[in-house]
C-alpha positions as CSV (number, residue, x, y, z in Angstrom):
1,X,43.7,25.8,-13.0
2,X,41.6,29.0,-13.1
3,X,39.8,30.0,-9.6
4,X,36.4,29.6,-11.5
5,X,37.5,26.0,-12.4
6,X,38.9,25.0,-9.2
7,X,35.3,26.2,-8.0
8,X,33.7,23.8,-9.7
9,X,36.3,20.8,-9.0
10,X,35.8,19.5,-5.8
11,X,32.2,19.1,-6.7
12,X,29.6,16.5,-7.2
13,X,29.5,17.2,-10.6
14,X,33.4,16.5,-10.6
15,X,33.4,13.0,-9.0
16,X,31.3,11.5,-12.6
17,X,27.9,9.9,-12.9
18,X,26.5,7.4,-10.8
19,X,27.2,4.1,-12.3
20,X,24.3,1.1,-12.9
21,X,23.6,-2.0,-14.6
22,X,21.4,-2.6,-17.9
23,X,19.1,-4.4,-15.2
24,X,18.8,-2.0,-13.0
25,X,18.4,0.9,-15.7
26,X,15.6,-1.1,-17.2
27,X,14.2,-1.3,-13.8
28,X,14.3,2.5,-13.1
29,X,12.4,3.2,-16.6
30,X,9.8,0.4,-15.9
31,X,9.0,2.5,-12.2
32,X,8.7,5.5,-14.5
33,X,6.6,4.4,-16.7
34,X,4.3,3.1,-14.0
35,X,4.4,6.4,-12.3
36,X,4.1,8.4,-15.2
37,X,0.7,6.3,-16.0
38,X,-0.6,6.6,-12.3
39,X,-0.1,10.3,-12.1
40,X,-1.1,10.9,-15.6
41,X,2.5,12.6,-16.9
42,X,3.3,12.7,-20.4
43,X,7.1,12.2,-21.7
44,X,6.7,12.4,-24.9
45,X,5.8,15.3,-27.2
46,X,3.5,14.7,-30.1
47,X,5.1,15.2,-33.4
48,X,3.0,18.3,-33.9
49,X,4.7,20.2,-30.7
50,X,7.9,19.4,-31.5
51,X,7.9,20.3,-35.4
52,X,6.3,23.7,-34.1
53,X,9.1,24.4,-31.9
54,X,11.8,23.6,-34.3
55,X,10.1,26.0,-36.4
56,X,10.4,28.8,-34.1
57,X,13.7,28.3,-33.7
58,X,14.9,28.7,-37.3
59,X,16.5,32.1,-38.0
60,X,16.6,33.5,-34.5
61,X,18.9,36.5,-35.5
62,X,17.1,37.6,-38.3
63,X,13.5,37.4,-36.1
64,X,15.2,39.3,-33.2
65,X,16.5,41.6,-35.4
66,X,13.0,42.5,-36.9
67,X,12.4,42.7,-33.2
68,X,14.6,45.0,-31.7
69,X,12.3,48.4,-33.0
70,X,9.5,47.3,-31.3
71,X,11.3,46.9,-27.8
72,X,13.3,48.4,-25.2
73,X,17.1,48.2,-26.6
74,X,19.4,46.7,-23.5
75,X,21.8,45.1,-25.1
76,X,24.6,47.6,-23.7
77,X,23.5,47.3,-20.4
78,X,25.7,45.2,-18.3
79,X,23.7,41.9,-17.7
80,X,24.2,38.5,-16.6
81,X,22.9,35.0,-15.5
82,X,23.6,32.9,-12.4
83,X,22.4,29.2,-12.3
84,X,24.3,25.8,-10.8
85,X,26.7,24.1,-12.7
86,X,24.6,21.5,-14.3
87,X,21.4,24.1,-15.4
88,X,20.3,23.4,-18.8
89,X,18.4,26.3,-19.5
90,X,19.4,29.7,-18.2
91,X,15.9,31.6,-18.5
92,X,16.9,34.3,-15.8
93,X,18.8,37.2,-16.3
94,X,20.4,40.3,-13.9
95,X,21.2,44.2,-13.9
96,X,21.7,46.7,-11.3
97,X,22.6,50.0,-10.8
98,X,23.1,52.5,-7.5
99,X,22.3,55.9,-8.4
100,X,22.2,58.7,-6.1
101,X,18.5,58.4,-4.5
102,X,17.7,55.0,-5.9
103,X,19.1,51.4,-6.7
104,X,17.7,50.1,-9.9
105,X,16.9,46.4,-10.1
106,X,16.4,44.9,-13.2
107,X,15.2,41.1,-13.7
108,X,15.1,39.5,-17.0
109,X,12.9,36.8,-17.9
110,X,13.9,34.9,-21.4
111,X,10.0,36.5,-23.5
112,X,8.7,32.5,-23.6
113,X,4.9,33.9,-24.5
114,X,6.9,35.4,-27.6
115,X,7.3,32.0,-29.1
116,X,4.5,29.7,-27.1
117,X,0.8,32.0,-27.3
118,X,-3.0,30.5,-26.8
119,X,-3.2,29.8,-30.7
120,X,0.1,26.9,-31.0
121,X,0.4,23.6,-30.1
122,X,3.1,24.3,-27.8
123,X,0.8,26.1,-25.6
124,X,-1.6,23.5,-25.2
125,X,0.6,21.3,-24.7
126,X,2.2,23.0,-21.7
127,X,-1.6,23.0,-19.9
128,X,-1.7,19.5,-20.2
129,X,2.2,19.1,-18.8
130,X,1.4,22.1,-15.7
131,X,5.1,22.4,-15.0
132,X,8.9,20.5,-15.4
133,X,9.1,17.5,-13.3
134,X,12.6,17.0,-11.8
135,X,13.4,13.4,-10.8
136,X,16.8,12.8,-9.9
137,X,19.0,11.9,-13.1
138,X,15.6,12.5,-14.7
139,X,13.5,15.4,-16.3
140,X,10.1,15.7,-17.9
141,X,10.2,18.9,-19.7
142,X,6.8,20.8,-19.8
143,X,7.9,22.9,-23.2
144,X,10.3,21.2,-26.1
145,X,13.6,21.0,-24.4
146,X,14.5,22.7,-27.8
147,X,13.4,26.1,-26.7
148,X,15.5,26.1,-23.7
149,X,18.2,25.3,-25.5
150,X,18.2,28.0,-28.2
151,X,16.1,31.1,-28.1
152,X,14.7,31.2,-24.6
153,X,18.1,30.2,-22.9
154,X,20.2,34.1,-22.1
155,X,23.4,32.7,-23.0
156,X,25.9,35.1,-23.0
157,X,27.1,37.5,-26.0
158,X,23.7,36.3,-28.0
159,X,20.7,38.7,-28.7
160,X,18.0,37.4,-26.9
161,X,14.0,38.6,-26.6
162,X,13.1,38.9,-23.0
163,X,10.5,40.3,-20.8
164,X,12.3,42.8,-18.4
165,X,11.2,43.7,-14.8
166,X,12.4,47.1,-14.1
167,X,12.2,48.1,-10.5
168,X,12.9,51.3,-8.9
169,X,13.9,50.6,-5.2
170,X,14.4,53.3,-2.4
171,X,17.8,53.6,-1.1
172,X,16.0,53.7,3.1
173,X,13.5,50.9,2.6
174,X,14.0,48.7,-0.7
175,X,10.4,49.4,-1.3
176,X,9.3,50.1,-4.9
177,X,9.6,53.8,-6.2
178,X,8.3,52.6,-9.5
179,X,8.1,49.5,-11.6
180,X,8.0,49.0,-15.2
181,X,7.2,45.5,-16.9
182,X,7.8,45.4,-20.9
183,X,9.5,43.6,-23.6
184,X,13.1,44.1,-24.3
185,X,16.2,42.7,-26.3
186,X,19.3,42.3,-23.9
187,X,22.9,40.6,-24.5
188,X,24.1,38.6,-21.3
189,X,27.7,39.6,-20.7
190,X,28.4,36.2,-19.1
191,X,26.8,33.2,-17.6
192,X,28.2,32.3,-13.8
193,X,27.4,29.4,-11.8
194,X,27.1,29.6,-8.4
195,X,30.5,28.6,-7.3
196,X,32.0,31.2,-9.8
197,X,29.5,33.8,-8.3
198,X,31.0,33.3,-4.8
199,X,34.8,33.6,-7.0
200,X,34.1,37.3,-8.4
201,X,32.3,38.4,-4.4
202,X,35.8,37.4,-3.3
203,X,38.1,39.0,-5.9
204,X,38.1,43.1,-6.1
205,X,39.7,42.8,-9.4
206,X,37.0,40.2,-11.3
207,X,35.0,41.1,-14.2
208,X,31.3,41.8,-12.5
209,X,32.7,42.2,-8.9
210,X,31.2,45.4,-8.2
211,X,27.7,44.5,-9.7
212,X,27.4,41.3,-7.7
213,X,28.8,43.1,-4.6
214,X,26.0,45.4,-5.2
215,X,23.2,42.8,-5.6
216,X,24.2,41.2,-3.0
217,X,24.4,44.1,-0.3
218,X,20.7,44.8,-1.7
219,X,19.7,41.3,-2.1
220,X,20.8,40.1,1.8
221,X,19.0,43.7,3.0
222,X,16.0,42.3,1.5
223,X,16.4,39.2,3.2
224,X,16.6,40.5,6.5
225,X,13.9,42.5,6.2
226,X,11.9,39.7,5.1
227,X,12.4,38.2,8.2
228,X,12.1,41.2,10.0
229,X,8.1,41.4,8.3
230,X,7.6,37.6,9.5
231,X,8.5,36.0,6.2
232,X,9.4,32.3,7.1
233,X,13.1,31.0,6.4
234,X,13.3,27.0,6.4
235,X,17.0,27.6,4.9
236,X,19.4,29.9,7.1
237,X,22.6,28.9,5.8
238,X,22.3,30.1,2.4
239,X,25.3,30.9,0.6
240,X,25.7,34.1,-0.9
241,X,24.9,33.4,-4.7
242,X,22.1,31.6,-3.6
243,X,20.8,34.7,-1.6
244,X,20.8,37.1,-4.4
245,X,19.0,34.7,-6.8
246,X,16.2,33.9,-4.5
247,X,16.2,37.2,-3.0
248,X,15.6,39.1,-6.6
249,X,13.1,36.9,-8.3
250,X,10.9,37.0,-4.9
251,X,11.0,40.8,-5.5
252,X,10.5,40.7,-9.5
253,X,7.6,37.9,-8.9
254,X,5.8,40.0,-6.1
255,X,6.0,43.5,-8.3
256,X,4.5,41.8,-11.0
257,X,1.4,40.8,-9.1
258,X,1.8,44.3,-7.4
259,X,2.0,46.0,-10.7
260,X,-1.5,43.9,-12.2
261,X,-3.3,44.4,-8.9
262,X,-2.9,48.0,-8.0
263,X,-2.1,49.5,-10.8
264,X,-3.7,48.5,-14.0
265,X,-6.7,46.1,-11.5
266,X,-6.3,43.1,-13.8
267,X,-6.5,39.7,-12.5
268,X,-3.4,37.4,-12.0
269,X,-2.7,34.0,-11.6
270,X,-1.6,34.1,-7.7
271,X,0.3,31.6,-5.6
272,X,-1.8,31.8,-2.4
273,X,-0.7,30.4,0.8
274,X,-2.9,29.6,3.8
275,X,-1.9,29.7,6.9
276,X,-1.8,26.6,9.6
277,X,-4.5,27.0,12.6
278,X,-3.7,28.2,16.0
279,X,-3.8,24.2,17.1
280,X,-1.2,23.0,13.9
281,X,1.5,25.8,14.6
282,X,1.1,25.3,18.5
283,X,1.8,21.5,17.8
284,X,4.4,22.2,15.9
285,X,6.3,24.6,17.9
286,X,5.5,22.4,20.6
287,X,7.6,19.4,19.0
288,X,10.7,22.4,17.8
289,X,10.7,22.6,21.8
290,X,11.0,19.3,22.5
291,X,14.0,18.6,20.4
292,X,17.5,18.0,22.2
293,X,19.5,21.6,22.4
294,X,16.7,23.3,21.0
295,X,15.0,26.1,22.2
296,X,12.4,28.8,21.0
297,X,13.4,32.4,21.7
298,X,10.5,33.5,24.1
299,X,9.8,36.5,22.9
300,X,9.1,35.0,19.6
301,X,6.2,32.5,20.6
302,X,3.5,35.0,19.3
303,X,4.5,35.0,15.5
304,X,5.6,31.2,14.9
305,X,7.4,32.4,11.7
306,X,9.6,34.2,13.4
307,X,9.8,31.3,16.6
308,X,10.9,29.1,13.5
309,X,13.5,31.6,12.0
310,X,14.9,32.3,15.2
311,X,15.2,29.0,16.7
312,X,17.0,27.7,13.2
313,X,19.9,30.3,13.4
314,X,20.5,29.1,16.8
315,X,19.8,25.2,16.9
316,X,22.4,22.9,16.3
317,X,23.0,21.5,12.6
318,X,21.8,18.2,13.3
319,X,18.4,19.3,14.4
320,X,17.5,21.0,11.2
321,X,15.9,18.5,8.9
322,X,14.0,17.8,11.9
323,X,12.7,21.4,12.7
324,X,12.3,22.0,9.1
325,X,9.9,18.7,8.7
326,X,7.6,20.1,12.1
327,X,7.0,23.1,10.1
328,X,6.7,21.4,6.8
329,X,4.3,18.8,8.6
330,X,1.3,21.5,9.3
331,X,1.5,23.7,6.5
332,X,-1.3,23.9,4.2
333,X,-0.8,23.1,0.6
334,X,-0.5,26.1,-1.5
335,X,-2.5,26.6,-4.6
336,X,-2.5,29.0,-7.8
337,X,-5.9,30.9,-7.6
338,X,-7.4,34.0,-9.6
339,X,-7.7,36.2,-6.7
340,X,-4.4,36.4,-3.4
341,X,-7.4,36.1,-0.8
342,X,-5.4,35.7,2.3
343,X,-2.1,36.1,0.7
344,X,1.5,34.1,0.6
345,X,1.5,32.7,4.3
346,X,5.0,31.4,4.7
347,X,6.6,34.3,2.5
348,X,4.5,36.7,4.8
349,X,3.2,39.1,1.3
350,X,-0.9,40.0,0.7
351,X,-0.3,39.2,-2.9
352,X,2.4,36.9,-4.7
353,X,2.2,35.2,-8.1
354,X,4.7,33.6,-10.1
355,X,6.9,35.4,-13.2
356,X,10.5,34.2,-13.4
357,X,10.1,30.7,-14.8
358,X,7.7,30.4,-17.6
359,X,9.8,27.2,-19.5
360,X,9.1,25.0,-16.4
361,X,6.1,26.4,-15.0
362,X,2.5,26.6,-16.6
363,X,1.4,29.7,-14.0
364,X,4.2,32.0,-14.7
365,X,3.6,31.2,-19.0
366,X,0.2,32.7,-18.0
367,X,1.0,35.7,-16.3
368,X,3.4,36.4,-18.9
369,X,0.8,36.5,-21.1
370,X,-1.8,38.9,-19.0
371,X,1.1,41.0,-18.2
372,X,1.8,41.7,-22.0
373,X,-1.9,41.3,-23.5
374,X,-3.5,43.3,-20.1
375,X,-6.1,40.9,-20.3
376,X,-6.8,37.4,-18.2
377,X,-7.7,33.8,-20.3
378,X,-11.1,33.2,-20.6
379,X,-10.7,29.9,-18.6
380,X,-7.8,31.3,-16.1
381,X,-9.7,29.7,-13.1
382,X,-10.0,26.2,-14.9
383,X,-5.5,27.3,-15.7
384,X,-5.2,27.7,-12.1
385,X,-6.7,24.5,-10.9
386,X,-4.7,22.6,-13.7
387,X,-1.4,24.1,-12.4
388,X,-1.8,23.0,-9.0
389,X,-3.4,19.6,-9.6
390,X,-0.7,18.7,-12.1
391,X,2.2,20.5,-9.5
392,X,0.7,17.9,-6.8
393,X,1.2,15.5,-9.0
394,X,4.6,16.1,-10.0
395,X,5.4,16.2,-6.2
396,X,4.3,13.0,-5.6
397,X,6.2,11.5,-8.8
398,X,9.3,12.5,-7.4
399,X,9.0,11.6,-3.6
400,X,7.5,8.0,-4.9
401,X,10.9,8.0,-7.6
402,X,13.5,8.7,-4.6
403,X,11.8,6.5,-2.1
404,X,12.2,3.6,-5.1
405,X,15.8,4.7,-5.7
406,X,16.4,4.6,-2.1
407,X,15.2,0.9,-2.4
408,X,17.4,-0.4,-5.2
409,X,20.1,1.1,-3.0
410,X,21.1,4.7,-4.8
411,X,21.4,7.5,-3.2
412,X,18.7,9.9,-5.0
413,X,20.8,13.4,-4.1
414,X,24.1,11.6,-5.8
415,X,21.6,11.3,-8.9
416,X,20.3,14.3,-8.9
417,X,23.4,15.7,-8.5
418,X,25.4,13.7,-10.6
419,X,23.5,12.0,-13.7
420,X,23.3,8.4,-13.9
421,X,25.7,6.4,-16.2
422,X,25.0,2.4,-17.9
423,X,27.7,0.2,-17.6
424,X,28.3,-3.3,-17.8
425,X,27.6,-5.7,-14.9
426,X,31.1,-5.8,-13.5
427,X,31.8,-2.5,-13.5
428,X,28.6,-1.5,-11.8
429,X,28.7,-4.0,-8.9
430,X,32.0,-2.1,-8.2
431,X,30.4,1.1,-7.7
432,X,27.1,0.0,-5.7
């Protein structure tokens, strides 16, 4: 058994579905339905969508091909993609380099807005949808899952269209020399999951050690500067995979906005943050406090973030959930809106929008679009009240779907994680 396979055994994924009856599976789609109606969430595409995106994804080579003059050729530079095991879509992709006064960073996104535009189906299709809705063992796809599958998804040694975020970082500070957003062809050298990601960091003699050894040293600076600036951290024990996914899309998502704001002054669709009163945060450091073998770092009181960052790295495991809920408990709701006012309170950044997931979210389809046209929907404040109405909604779907699962005795993180299988009534009384 390979190291990469071994990785993965052990897992979840490894120990099989979750097993049911007919009954209950009937009973699972008849709370779905229900909740689908109540919140308003379509799971079905019209005909219309889907025969559109079948369309598009007829003779990808030959259209990528046609492509390739009018982009930025990076198929020879070494790229790849790290998502879990189970992804179905890998719509992210990574490059670095060190060179000798600057690291170069790039992030690339699978060019969704190249296939889905204002004037197809599939577009407004997506504003009705607002984003992907995850329910454990279940998934209500806000594109045709068809799209993920085949031209959007960076699989590796496959020409793919994608919109690249190349960022010039300074060697001292990570901040950005220079940033350059445009469309580009690349070839992933290989797709990783997480575990296997944590393999080649470990092994000097991997294929890709040195480049994730690289993003990560950069990736886990940014981090802890992050923190260092007051950005708040509800999840210290990251692994190391983990850290440099998170860690690099935060910085391609925020030059992005950076990029439309400051340099070519053209509206975006932000992700804006408020911040908790005086009164919330006091109330809920107050409660942190009063949790048994916890205590708040005194000389972090004045900035709760960093009370809250501190105090996790400290507190014992079995404290965190409830740490993590305080904090969750007083913070505002965030919302996409046309201008940052007030900024991205828990990450701690002026300005934030969303870029690196345009298949499952509506707000980063749009700024993929004003990045490339340099010009904002007509109706982009209507756009960002529909992405957060219908992101609230999908919220509650899913806490309402695990509390039911809960109630017909699964176990909705066993789901999620491992799929749902029917079997016959025997067998599934066995299992439950």
């Amino acid at each position: 058994m390979s190291d990469d396979a071994q990785a993965d055994a052990g897992t979840a994924e490894g120990q099989g579905p979750v097993e049911i009856s007919e009954d209950l599976a009937r009973h699972l789609e008849n709370k779905r339905d229900e909740l689908f109606e109540k919140l308003e969430i379509r799971d079905e595409f019209p005909p219309e969508v889907l025969e559109e995106a079948e369309a598009r994804t007829e003779d990808v080579q030959s259209e990528i091909t046609d492509e390739i003059d009018e982009r930025k050729d990076l198929r020879d530079l070494t790229t790849w993609t790290t998502d879990p095991i189970d992804a179905q879509d890998f719509d992210d992709a990574l490059s670095i380099e060190e060179r000798d006064d600057e690291y170069v960073l790039w992030v690339h996104i699978a060019d969704v807005t190249h296939y889905v535009n204002p004037e197809t189906a599939m577009w407004d299709e997506a504003v009705e949808r607002g984003n992907t809705v995850y329910l454990p063992g279940y998934t209500i796809h806000m594109l045709p899952p068809v799209l993920a599958e085949t031209v959007c998804s960076l699989v590796p040694n496959e020409e793919r269209l994608a919109h690249t975020v190349e960022m010039h970082l300074d060697k001292e500070h990570l901040s950005y020399e220079n940033i350059e957003i445009y469309k580009s062809v690349i070839e992933s050298d290989e797709r990783l999951t997480y575990s296997q990601a944590e393999n080649r960091l470990e092994d000097p003699d991997a294929d890709l050690h040195e480049e994730n050894t690289l993003v990560y040293e950069v990736a886990n600076r940014m981090h802890e500067q992050r923190k260092e600036d007051g950005s708040l951290v509800l999840n210290p024990a990251r692994d190391r995979a983990h850290t440099i996914i998170e860690e690099c899309m935060l910085k391609a998502n925020k030059a992005v906005t950076h990029e439309l704001m400051w340099n070519r002054g053209v509206e975006a669709m932000y992700r804006v943050h408020p911040q908790p009163s005086p009164d919330e945060w006091s109330e809920a450091l107050q409660e942190i406090q009063d949790l048994d073998g916890v205590s708040i770092p005194g000389s972090t009181w004045d900035d709760p973030r960093k009370a809250v960052n501190a105090t996790l790295e400290e507190a014992p495991g079995r404290q965190l959930d409830k740490i993590q809920w305080a904090v969750m408990k007083v913070m505002p709701r965030a919302r996409y809106m046309n201008d940052p006012f007030g900024g991205h309170h828990a990450l701690n950044f002026e300005i934030y929008g969303h870029f690196t997931s345009p298949i499952r979210r509506l707000s980063d389809l749009i700024n993929h679009w004003i990045v490339y046209q340099n010009d904002v929907p007509e109706n982009l404040v209507e756009l960002c009240d529909r992405a957060s109405d219908k992101q609230k909604d999908a919220e509650q779907c899913e806490r309402e779907y695990k509390t039911f699962l809960q109630e017909v005795g699964l176990d909705p993180m066993a789901v999620n994680n491992r799929g749902i299988e029917v079997v016959d009534e025997e067998e599934a009384e066995k299992t439950l």
